[in-house]
C-alpha positions in Angstrom: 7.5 35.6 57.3 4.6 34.4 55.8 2.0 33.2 58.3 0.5 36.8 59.1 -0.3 36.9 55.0 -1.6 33.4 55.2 -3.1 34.3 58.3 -0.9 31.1 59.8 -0.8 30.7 64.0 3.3 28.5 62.9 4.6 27.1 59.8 2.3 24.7 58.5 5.1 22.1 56.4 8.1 22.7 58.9 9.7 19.3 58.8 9.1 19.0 62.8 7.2 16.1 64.0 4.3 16.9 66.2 1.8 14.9 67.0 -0.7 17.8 65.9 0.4 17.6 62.3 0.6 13.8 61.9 -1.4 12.6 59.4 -1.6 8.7 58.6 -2.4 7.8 54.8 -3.9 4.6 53.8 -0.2 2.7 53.6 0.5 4.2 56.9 -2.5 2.8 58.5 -1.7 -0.7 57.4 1.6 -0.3 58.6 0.5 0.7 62.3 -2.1 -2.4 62.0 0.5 -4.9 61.0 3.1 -3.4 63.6 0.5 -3.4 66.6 -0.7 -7.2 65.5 3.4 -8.2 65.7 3.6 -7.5 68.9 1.4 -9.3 70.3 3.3 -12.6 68.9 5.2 -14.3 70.2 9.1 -12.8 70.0 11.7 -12.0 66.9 11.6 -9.3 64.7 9.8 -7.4 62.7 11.0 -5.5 59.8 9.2 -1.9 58.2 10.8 -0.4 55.2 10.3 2.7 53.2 11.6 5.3 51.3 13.2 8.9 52.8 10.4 11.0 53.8 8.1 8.4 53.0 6.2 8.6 56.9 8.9 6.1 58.8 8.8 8.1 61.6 5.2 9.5 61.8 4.1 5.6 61.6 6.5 5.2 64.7 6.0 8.1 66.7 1.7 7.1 66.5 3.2 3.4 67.3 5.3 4.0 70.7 1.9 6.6 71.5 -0.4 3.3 71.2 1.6 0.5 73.3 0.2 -1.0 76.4 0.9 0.2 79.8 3.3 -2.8 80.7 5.6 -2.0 77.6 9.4 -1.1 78.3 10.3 0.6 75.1 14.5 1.1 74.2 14.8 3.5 71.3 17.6 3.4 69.0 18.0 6.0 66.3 21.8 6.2 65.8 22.4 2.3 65.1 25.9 2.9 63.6 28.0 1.5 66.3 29.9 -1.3 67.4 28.2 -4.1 69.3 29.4 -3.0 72.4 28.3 0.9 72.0 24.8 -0.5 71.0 24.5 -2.6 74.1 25.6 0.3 76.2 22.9 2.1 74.4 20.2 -0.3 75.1 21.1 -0.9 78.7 20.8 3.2 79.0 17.1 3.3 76.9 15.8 0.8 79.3 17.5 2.2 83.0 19.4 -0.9 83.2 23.2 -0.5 85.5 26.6 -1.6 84.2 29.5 -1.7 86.3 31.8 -1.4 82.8 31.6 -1.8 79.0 32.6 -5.1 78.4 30.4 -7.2 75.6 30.1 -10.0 78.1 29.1 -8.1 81.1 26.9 -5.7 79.5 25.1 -9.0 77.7 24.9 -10.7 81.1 22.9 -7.7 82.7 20.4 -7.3 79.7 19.7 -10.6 80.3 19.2 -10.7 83.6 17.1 -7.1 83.5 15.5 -9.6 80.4 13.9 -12.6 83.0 13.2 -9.9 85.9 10.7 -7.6 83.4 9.4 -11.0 82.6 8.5 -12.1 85.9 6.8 -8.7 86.6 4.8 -9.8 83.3 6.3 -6.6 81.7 7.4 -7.1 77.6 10.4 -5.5 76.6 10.8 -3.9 72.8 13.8 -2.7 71.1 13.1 -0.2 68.4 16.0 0.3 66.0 15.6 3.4 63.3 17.6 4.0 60.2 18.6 -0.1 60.7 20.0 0.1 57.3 23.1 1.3 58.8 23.6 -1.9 61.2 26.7 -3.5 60.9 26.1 -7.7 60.6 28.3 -8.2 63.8 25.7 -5.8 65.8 23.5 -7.6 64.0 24.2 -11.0 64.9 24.1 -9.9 68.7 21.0 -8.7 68.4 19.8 -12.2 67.0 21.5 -13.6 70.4 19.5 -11.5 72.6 16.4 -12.7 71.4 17.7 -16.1 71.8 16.3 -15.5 75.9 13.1 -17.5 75.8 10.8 -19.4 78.3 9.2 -22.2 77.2 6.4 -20.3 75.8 7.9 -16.9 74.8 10.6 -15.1 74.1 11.9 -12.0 76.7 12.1 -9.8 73.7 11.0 -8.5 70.3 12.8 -6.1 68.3 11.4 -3.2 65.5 14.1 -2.6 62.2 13.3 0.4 61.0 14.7 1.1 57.6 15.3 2.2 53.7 14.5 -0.1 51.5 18.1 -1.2 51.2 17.5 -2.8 54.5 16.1 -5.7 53.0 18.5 -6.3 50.5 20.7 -6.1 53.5 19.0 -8.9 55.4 18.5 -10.9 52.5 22.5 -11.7 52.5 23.4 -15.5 53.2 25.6 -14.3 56.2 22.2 -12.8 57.7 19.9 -16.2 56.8 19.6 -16.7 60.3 18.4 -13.0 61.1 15.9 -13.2 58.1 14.6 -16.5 59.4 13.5 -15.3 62.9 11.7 -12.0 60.9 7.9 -12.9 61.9 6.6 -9.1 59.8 7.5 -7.5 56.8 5.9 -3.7 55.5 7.1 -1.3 53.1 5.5 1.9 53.2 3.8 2.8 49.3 3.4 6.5 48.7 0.1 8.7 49.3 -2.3 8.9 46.6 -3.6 11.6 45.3 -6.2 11.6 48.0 -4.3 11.5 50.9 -1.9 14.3 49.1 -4.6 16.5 49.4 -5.6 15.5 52.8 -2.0 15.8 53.9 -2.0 19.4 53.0 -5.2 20.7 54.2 -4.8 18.6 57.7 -1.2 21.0 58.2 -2.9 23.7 57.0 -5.7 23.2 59.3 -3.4 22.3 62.1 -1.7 26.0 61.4 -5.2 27.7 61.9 -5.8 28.3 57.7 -9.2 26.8 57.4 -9.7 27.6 54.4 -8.8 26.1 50.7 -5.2 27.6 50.1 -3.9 25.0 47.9 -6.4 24.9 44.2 -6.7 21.7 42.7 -4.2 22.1 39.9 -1.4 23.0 42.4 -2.0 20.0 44.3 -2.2 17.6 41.7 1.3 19.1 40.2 2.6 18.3 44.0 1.3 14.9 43.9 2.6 14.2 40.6 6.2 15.5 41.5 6.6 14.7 44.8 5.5 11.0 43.7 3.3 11.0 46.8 6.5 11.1 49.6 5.3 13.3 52.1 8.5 14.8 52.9 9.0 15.7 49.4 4.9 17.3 49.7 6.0 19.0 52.6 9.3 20.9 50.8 7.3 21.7 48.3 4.3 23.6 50.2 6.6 25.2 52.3 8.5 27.0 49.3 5.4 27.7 47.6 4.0 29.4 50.7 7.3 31.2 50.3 7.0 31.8 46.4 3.3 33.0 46.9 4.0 35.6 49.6 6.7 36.7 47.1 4.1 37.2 44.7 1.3 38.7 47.1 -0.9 35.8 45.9 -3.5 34.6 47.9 -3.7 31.0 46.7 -1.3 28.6 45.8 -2.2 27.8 41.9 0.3 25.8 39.0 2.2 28.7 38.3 3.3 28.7 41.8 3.1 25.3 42.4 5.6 24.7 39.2 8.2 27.0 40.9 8.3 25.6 44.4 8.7 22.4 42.6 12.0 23.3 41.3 13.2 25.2 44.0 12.6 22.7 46.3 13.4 19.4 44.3 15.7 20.7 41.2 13.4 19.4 38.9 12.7 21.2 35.7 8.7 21.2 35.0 7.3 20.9 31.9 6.2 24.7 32.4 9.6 26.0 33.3 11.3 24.0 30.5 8.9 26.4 28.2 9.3 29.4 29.9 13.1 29.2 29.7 12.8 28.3 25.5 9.8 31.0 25.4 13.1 33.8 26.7 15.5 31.8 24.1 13.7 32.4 21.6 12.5 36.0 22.4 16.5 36.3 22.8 17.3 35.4 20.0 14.6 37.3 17.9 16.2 40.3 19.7 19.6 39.5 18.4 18.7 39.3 15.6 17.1 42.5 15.2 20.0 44.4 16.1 21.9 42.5 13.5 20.5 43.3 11.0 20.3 46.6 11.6 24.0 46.9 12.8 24.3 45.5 9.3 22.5 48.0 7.7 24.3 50.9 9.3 27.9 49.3 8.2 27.3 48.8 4.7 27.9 51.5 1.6 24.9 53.0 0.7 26.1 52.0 -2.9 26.5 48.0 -2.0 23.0 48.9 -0.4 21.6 49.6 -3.9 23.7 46.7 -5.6 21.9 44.4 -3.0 18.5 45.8 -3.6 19.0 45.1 -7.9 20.9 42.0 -6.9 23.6 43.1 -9.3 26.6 43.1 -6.5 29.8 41.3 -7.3 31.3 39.8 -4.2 34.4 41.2 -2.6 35.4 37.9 -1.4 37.1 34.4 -2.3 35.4 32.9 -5.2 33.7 29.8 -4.2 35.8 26.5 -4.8 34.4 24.2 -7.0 34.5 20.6 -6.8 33.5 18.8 -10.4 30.6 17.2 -10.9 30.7 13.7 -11.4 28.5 11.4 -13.0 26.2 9.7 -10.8 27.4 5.9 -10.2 24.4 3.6 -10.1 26.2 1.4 -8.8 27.1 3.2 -5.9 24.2 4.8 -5.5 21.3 2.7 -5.1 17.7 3.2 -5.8 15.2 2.3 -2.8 12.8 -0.8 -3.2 10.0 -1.8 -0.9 10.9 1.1 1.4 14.0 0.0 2.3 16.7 2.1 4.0 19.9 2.2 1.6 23.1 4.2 2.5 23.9 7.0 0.6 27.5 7.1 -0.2 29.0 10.7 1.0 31.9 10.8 -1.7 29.4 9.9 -5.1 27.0 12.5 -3.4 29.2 15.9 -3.4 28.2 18.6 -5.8 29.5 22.6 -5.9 27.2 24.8 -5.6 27.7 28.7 -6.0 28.1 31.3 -3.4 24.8 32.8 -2.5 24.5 36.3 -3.8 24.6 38.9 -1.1 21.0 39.9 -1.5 20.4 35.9 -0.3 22.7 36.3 2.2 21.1 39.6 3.3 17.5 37.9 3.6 19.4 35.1 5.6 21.1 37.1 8.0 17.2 38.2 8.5 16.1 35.1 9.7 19.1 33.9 11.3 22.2 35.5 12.4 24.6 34.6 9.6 26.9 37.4 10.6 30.1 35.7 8.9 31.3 35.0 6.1 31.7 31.3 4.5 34.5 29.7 5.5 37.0 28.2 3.3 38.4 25.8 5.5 37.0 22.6 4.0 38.3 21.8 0.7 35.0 21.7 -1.0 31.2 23.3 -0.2 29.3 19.6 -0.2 25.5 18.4 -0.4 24.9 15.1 0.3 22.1 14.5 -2.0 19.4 13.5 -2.2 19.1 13.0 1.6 16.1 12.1 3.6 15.9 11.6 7.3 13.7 7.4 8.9 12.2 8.3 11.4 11.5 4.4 11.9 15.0 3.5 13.6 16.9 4.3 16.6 19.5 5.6 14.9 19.5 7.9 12.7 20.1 6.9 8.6 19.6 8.1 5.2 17.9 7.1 2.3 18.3 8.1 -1.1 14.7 8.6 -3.3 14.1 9.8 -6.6 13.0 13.6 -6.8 9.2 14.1 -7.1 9.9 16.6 -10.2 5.9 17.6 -10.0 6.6 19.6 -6.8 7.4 23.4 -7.6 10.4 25.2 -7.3 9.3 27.9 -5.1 8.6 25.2 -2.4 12.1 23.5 -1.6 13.6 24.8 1.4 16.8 23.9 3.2 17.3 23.0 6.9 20.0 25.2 8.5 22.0 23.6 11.5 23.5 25.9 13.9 26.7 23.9 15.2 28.3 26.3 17.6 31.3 28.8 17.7 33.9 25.9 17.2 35.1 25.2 14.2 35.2 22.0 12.9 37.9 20.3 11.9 36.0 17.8 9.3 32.8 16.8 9.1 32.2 14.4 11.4 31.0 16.2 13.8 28.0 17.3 11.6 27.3 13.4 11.3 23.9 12.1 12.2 24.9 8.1 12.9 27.2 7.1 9.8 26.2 9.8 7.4 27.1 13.1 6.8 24.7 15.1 6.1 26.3 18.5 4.7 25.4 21.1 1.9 27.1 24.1 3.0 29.7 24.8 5.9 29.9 28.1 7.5 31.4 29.5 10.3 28.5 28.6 12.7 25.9 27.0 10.4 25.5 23.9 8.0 22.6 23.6 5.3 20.9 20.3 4.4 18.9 19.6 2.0 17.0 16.9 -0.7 15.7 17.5 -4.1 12.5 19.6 -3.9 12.4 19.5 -0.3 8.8 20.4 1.0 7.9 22.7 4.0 6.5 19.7 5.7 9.4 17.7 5.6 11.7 20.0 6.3 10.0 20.5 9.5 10.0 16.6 10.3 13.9 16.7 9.4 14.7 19.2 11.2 12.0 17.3 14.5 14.8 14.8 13.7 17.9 16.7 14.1 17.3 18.5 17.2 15.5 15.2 19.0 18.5 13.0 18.2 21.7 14.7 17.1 21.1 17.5 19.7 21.6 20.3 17.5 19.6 23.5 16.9 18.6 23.9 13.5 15.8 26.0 11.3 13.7 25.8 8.2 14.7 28.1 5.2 13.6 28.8 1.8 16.6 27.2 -0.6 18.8 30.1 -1.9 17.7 30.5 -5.7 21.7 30.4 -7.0 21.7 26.1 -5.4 18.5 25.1 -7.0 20.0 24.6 -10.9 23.1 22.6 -9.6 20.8 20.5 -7.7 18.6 20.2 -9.8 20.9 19.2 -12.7 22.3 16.4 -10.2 18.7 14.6 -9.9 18.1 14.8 -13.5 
């Protein structure tokens, strides 16, 4: 589909192995060099590990392509059988007869095939992929095979080829013996950044694209989220190929590169995460809009002009007040050296007056408070004063003295949007052990502290959305709560 607009003779990142598109990073080049120095020991195992997609195979395939003339070679790449299927198998791989599938007579003609390659001063290898998967019985057989020895070597050597849990595998006390006779041990480490590159524009080559497709941004974003597999580098170019034919772009830069990421892993970039809040918002701000103005169109013109004087009486429930109690000392303690003190929810409840509609008008504004306050809780509650430490894991509260030099006009309220449920207390609103509660609506709760600044508003509400998972915003404090809070700190 999109090799004529990449001007591409095949797919470039098919997952197909062929020897054209083979490319060996630095891990993978240690790996051959460890696996072609094993064999010329003497006998027993030796053991290569890696990740999925990590180059296993491509290190294999260049392996078997580089073995010596008088090498028999027995590939086995679906080692989860029983021990007789798996000597059938190897008998099969390496041309050897069997008159039936008995363990003992199957064992009996290996071995003899076993001293007869010998004698022709031919070396046998079995080359077991996806080992992970052996069961210890086939195991253990396999150990008694390469118990057939001369006095100076052994008839055969045999290759596990694995995930890493292969090694954990061997490393049981029922397979000691196995893990003894293991004479060479490699696990594949990922590309780096270098050989990420290389990887690409070697394919790409390979494809008949000569020139740069891939920018430098792109590929680093691949390395970074691929983690340098090459399977995982490989999904990734190949949907980004796909995303930038899409797009009619001619190169493959982090816009793209952030997209084929997801599509072809499921994991959400940094980029993407943004994107998706950047249409939230926008969402939102939309919403909003039409609120408002749906507002607008439903209200008497008269209640219009009462709002504008704020001289409107309210229509609904009068606000339930709770007393206000005298402020325990006791109960309420002062902070010394800094140190975090719990503020005690039942000494810290005040009432506080419904907000005139003209507030309520400028809130609906900035936030959708589209209903009216519910009465379900037996009182409208500030916990006060309240301030969030950010010092601790969990969240807590500290009561401090209000700063009475700060002006009125700058305490604002943080307003936490807590869903379409209601609630039926307020736990739920809880941050930790404390409640943290001023006002309780059907969809919204308002927190606040004595002459609460802009600044740490904004580091409160940091707070609540980082660790309590709620949404919340920064408002201006409705004018009608300042005097009952501000006859509380007093």
């Amino acid at each position: 589909m999109f090799n004529a607009f990449y001007q591409l003779d095949e797919h470039p990142f098919t997952a197909e192995i062929a020897h054209k598109w083979l490319y060996l990073g630095e891990s993978h080049r240690e790996a051959l060099a460890h696996l072609s120095y094993g064999i010329e020991q003497t006998g027993g195992f030796l053991l290569l590990t890696g990740a999925e997609g990590s180059g296993k195979t491509s290190v294999l395939t260049t392996f078997l392509k580089q073995l010596p003339e008088n090498t028999d070679v027995a590939v086995i790449r679906n080692p989860a059988v029983s021990e007789t299927e798996l000597l059938a198998n190897l008998c099969d791989e390496l041309s050897v007869s069997y008159a039936e599938k008995s363990l003992k007579h199957l064992i009996d003609r290996l071995s003899e095939y076993l001293l007869v390659n010998h004698q022709k001063e031919r070396h046998t290898l079995v080359v077991i992929d996806d080992a992970q998967h052996l069961s210890e019985k086939v195991l253990e057989q396999l150990r008694l095979l390469t118990n057939l020895e001369t006095d100076t070597t052994k008839l055969l050597q045999i290759i596990l080829i694995g995930r890493p849990e292969l090694q954990q595998h061997l490393n049981q006390n029922a397979l000691r013996q196995i893990a003894q006779r293991i004479t060479m041990r490699f696990k594949l480490a990922p590309l780096n950044l270098t050989d990420t590159r290389e990887l690409i524009e070697n394919r790409l080559r390979a494809s008949g694209h000569h020139e740069p497709l891939f920018n430098k941004t792109a590929i680093k974003l691949i390395y970074q989220y691929s983690g340098g597999n090459p399977g995982k580098v490989n999904q990734i170019c190949g949907r980004a190929l796909m995303i930038g034919y899409g797009q009619s772009s001619r190169q493959i830069d982090a816009k793209i590169a952030h997209l084929a990421i997801k599509d072809a892993l499921g994991i959400e970039t940094r980029q993407v995460k943004y994107s998706n809040l950047y249409l939230v918002v926008a969402s939102i701000s939309l919403v909003s809009l039409f609120a408002f103005a749906l507002f607008m169109m439903i209200t008497p013109q008269k209640n219009l002009r009462s709002v504008e004087n704020g001289e409107t009486k309210s229509t609904r429930k009068p606000p339930i007040h709770a007393p206000i109690e005298k402020i325990n000392s006791e109960r309420i303690r002062e902070p010394s050296n800094n140190r975090l003190v719990q503020s005690d929810h039942s000494d810290s409840s005040i009432a506080l007056p419904e907000p005139s509609q003209a507030v309520e008008a400028k809130l609906l504004v900035n936030n959708l408070l589209l209903t009216t306050p519910s009465e379900s809780l037996d009182t409208k509650q500030a916990n006060f004063p309240v301030k969030i430490a950010d010092t601790l894991d969990l969240i807590q509260v500290v009561n401090i003295p209000p700063q009475a030099d700060k002006p009125l006009q700058k305490w604002y309220v943080v307003q936490v949007y807590a869903g379409q449920n209601q609630p039926k207390n307020l736990e739920r609103f809880s941050c930790g052990d404390y409640k943290l509660v001023i006002r309780h609506h059907t969809n919204s709760i308002f927190i606040t502290s004595p002459n609460l600044t802009l600044a740490e508003a904004k580091t409160f509400k940091q707070t609540i959305n980082s660790r309590c998972q709620l949404d919340s915003w920064v408002k201006p404090l409705p004018t009608s709560w300042r005097d009952p809070l501000t006859a509380r700190s007093n």
